[in-house]
C-alpha angles and dihedrals in degrees: 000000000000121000123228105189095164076070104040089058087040090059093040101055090050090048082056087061109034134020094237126055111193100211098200131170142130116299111285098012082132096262095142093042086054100045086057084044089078098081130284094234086055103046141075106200131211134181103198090192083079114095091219096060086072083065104043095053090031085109097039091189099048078041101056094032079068100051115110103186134068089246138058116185119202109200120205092347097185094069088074122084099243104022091161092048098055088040092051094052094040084056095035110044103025095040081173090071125079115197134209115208110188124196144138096250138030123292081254092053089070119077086212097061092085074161123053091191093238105199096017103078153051117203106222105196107209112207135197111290108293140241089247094046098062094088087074099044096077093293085290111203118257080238098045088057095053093043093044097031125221107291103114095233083059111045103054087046109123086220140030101245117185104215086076106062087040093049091050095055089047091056100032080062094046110035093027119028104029090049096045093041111013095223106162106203110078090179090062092048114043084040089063087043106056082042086063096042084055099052097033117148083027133101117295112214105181103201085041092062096045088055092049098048088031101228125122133278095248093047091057097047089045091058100037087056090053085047098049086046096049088043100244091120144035130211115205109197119213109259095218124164124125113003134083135279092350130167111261108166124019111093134217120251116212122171123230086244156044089201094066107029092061092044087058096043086056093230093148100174100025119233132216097261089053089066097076103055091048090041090056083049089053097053088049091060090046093058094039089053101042099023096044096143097055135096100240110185141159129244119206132160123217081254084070085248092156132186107199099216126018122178122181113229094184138305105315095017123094132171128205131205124194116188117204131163088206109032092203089072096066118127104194100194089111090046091048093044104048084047089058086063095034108026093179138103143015134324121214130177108198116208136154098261126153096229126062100251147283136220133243152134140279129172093336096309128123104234135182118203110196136152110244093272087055086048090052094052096045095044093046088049090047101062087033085064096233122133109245094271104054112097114262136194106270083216 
């Protein structure tokens, strides 16, 4: 069994402040492989697919009186008829007990949470594997990971094999979003889905998709909303405040995976100049994994002048994140000219380099080029407040 240490020690700190951890992610992104991974002589676990398991919680107090280990995981929760109400007594009434609640959307997504357990609980978002995890998956290539995508089947395949992914988007409709949101045409779904797989990383216009795939406004908000709960997609907002002619509304669709986009895309190989675009997907999973708890945007003009990442510090304070394969290729005019309306904060290119990073100039600018773990360091030591070369938490 692998061992995913960056989400063990995820789970642990928000035990440490709240009694419930709601593990969530798209379906086989190894959530149930990693809740067992605690350790067998600390869980109790539960797979709430099995008809019994109703039974057996249907009294939460007599149920957790006869636990005799500090966990308790419950696998796939929704599936049960009164999931707040277990989790709420569990926190309330055995405050010596931590939970692990494991499912494909947020607590909200579910008609049967009434309660969304405010102040019990800490969502952990788990992500396709990381840049920084393929050293324990066998090692696996940069370019293996892109091709293959981040769910753990796939990527140690020794092959990229097609049924899978098809396989996946027949069962995520049918076991995940019929059952969350009871929406009854497949065709109209999963059409609006590998869309969005195709033009993933790219402008989402809302009234524009719903002429192409002729279905109606409100269907394709329905459904992106059911997308962006279960995580299969992400929705980047414009950052817009002082400059000119800037995008305010229009959002960034990126969808949860590599794997798939590039199986919908048809790039099967991949090419060099399909490297970019999965590349840019890959640096997103790594700050929403290890930057959860910041605001990541976009910024874009009405000339098509685009900064890949953007994150708010504070009020004056703006990062921006580039994201080239080959960092040589960098133009940095957007760069240059959102710095001319917000001249603060710090400048990273993210590339896949071997070492950490360096810093140099370009066209003026102070820029830092850096791989995702370099990023991490220097972001993290930023808002710590720490130079570069003072020791910081490799939290």
């Amino acid at each position: 069994m692998i061992e995913r240490p960056f989400w063990f020690d995820r789970i642990e700190k928000a035990w440490g402040a709240v009694p419930i951890v709601w593990l969530a992610g798209v379906r086989r992104s190894g959530k149930t492989t990693l809740a067992q991974s605690l350790g067998g002589d600390r869980i109790h676990y539960i797979n709430c697919d099995l008809p019994a398991v109703g039974d057996m919680v249907a009294d939460p107090e007599l149920f957790y009186r006869n636990c005799d280990r500090p966990i308790v995981v419950f696998d796939e929760i929704h599936q049960l008829r009164d999931p707040s109400r277990l989790l709420k007594i569990g926190a309330d009434a055995f405050p010596q007990i931590r939970i692990l609640a494991t499912g494909s959307s947020t607590l909200a997504a579910s008609r049967k949470f009434r309660d969304t357990l405010t102040g019990r609980k800490r969502l952990v978002h788990l992500t396709p594997v990381l840049w920084d995890e393929l050293p324990a998956f066998e090692n696996t290539p940069l370019l293996k990971r892109l091709f293959h995508g981040g769910m753990p089947q796939a990527l140690l395949s020794p092959a990229k094999t097609p049924g899978f992914y098809r396989e996946w988007m027949d069962s995520f409709f049918a076991r995940d979003i019929q059952r969350l949101f009871a929406f009854r045409d497949p065709d109209k779904f999963n059409g609006l889905f590998e869309f969005l797989m195709k033009q993933s990383g790219g402008l989402l216009e809302i009234t524009r998709t719903a002429g192409a795939l002729g279905i109606s406004r409100p269907t394709v908000e329905n459904h992106l909303r059911a997308l962006e709960t279960t995580h299969a997609v992400t929705l980047l907002r414009p950052f817009h405040g002082g400059g000119q002619k800037e995008i305010i509304k229009t959002p960034k669709a990126y969808a949860f995976d590599t794997g798939f986009v590039s199986f919908c895309r048809g790039w099967d190989p991949l090419r060099s100049d399909d490297y970019g675009v999965l590349w840019e997907h890959l640096v997103l999973e790594f700050l929403q994994a290890h930057g959860h708890d910041w605001r990541i945007q976009y910024w874009r003009d009405a000339s098509g002048r685009e900064v890949d990442f953007v994150i708010p510090r504070d009020r004056e304070k703006v990062d921006v994140i580039e994201c080239k394969w080959d960092p040589e290729k960098l133009d940095p005019a957007a760069i240059k000219l959102f710095r001319s309306y917000y001249p603060k904060g710090n400048n990273y290119l993210v590339s896949p380099l071997s070492i950490a990073g360096y810093a140099k100039k370009a066209a003026g600018l102070d820029l830092y080029v850096c791989n995702p773990d370099g990023l991490r360091q220097r972001m993290k030591a930023s808002i710590a407040g720490k130079k570069p070369s003072e020791p910081i938490s490799s939290e």
